[in-house]
N, C-alpha and C positions, 0 to 999 in steps of 0.2 A: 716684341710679343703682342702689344698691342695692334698694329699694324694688320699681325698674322691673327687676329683673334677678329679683327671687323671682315678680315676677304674670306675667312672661315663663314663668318652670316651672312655675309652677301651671296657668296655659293647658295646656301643653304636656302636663304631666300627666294632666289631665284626659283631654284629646285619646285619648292612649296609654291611656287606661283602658278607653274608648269602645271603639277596636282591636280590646284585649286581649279586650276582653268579646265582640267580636264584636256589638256595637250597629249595627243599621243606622237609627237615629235619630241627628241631627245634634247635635251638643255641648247641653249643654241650657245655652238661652240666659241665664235665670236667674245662672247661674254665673261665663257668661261679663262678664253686665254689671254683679255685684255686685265681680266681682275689676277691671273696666273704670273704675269707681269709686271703687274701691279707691286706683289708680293716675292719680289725677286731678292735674292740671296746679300746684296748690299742696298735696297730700299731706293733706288737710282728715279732720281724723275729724271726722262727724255723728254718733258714738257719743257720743262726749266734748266735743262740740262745741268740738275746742280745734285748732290747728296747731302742728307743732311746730318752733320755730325755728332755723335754721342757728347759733343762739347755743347751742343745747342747752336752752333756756327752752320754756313751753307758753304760749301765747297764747289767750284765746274769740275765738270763730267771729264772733259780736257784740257791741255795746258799748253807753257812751252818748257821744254828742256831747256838746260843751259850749259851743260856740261861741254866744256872746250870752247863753249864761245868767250872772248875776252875785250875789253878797249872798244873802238868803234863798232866792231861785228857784231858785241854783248847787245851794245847799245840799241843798235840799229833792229835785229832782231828781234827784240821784245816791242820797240815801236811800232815796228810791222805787224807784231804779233796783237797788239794791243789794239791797233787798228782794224785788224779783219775781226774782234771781236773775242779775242781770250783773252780769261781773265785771269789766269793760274799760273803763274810762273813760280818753275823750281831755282832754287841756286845751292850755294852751300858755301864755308867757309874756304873749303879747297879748293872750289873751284874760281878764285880769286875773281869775283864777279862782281859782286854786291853790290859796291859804289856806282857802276853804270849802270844795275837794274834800276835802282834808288831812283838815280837820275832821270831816266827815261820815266819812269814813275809816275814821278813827280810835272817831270815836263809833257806829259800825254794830254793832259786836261781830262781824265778821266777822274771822276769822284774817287777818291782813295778808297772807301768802304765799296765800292764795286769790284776791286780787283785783290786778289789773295796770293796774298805771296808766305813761298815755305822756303825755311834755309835750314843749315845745320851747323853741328856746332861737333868738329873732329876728334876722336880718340885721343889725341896730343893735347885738348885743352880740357880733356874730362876731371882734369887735377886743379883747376882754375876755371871752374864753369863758369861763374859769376862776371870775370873780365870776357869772356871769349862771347856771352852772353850781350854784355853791355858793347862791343866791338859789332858784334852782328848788328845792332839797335842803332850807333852811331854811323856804320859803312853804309845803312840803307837808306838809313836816315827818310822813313816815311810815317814815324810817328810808332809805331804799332808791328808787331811782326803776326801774320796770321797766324803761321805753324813754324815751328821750329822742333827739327828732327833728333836724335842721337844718330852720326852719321851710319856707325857700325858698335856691334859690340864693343867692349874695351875696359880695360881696369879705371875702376871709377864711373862706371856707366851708370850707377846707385847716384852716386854724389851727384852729380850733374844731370842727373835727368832730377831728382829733389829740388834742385838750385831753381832748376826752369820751371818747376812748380810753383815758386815764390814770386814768380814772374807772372804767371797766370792771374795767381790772387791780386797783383798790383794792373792789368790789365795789358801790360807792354807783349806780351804773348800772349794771344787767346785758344791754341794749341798744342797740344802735344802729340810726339808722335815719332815712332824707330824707322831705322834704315837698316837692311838687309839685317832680320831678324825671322828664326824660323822655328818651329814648334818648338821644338828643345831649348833654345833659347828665352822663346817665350814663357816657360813654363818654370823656369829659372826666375825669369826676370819680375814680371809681372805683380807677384807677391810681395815684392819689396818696396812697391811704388804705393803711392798714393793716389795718385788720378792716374783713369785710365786712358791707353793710348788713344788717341784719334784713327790713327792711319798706322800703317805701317806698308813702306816703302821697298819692294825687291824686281831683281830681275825679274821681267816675265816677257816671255816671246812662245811664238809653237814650237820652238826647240826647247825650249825649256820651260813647263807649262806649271806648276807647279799646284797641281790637283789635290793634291793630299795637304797643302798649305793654308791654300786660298779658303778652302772650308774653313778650316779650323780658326781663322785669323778674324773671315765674318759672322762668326757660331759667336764670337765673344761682343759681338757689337763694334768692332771695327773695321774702316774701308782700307780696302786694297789698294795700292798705285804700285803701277807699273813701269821700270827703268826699262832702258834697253828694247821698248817693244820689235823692233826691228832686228835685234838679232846683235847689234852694236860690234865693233870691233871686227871690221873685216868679213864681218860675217851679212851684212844689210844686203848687199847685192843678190847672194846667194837663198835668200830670206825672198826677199819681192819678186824673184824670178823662178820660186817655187811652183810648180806646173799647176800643184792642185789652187793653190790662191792665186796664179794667174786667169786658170779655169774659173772659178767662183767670182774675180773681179770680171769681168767678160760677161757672167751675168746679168750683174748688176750697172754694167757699163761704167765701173770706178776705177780704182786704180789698185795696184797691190796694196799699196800703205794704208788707204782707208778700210781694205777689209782686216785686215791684221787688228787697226784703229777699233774698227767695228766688233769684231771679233772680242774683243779685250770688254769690252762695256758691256757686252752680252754676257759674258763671263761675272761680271758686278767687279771691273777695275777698271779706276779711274788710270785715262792716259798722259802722259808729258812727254812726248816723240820732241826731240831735240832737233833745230834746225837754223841756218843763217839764209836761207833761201828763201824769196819773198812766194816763191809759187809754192813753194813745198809747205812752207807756213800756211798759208791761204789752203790748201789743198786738206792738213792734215786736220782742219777745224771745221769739215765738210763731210762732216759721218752721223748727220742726224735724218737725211732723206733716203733710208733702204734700212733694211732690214735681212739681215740672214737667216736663213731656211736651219732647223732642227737638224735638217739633214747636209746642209753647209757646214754647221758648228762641228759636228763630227767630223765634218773630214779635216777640218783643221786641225781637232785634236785629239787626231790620228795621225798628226805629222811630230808629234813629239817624241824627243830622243831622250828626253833627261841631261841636256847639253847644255849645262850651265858655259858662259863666255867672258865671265870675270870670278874672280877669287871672293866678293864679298860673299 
């Protein structure tokens, strides 16, 4: 609100400059659309490429996924990734990972407080938060967990999202925050918790855009992250070889992925595109030099089906 209350004066000001001066040229638009920007729908700096969290925390704009990587590949792909300059990596308790992100972590020579890492904590340990909790803490073993999710709804999703609040207050989490969670869910949930979420983590690709969500999730004061931007499961090929986003990449002389990338942050969600590939890593963390046209953003979501690609 505050934020929306200074580009509210700044407009204004401007305006009255315009007046005073006696300009019969119309507000210079420039101005108007850099402060427009400014004031976007999840409070995104592309300066610093980070948001800033309702926890008081700074989060990147992008990430790495981790989903299916495992043993050497885990390992290797987060070092890559950590080298070309991300700082975000996802994991999660099922995705049996953690001890090689930990590692690589640890062994990157990167200041610990530079780099953020989110995990989660599964449905199956929602009845034993506190051990699945203290598991996540010892498998990463980098002192601290930045965010730690509710992987999915689930019996017991009260109790253990409470437990990881105790963990806040002692500093060993300094976020919270749901996975694939959607209005109805949240409107259930929400009122029973105590701190509010950070993030909340779903599907999002132009098959499955989820417009009627995404508002709603950042009206409350928290960021979107994006699973699956590519379409996931069979469905990525068919996704980057989309005419209209090969068209709009051709543009911009990029590639499918980075407009997709692009697209999503334009939208106010943070991305974590999953990859073991040192070019495609390097490639997916190169969406800060271009910008998409009003009239791009449309046609991308105009390519939505309502095509959700997983059950969460």
């Amino acid at each position: 609100m505050k934020r929306k209350i200074i580009a509210i004066v700044l407009i204004i000001g401007v305006g009255v400059y315009f007046l005073l001066n006696g300009s019969e040229k119309a507000m210079n638009k420039d101005v108007i659309k850099r402060l427009e920007q400014e004031e976007n729908a999840a409070n995104f700096n592309f300066e610093t490429k980070s948001v800033k969290l309702n926890s008081g925390y700074e989060m990147p704009l992008n990430g790495l996924g981790t989903y299916r990587l495992t043993g050497d590949t885990c390992y290797d792909a987060v070092s890559i990734a950590l080298a070309s300059g991300v700082r975000l990596i996802d994991t999660a308790y099922m995705y049996g990972n953690e001890e090689e992100i930990g590692e690589s972590i640890r062994d990157s020579g990167i200041p610990r407080e530079e780099i953020f890492v989110i995990t989660k904590i599964y449905p199956s340990q929602f009845d034993r938060p506190k051990e699945a909790i203290e598991l996540a803490l010892e498998k990463l073993n980098i002192g601290y967990i930045d965010m730690m999710l509710l992987h999915h709804p689930g019996t017991n999703d009260v109790l253990a999202y409470k437990e990881m609040e105790k963990y806040v207050e002692s500093g060993k989490i300094h976020s919270l925050g749901l996975s694939n969670w959607y209005v109805k869910e949240l409107k259930e949930f929400l009122p029973q918790v105590n701190v509010m979420p950070a993030l909340v983590q779903n599907e999002i690709h132009p098959y499955y855009q989820e417009n009627d969500v995404i508002p709603f999730i950042q009206n409350l004061g928290i960021v979107v992250q994006g699973w699956y931007p590519f379409g996931g499961r069979g469905y990525t090929s068919e996704l980057l070889n989309n005419e209209t986003i090969v068209k709009i990449a051709n543009n911009h002389n990029v590639s499918s992925a980075q407009v997709i990338l692009r697209w999503n942050l334009q939208k106010g969600v943070v991305v974590i595109p999953g990859s073991s590939n040192p070019k495609h890593i390097k490639e997916n963390t190169d969406i800060y030099g271009f910008e998409l046209t009003e009239e791009e953003m449309q046609e991308i979501n105009s390519l939505d089906k309502n095509e959700k690609h997983d059950w969460y």
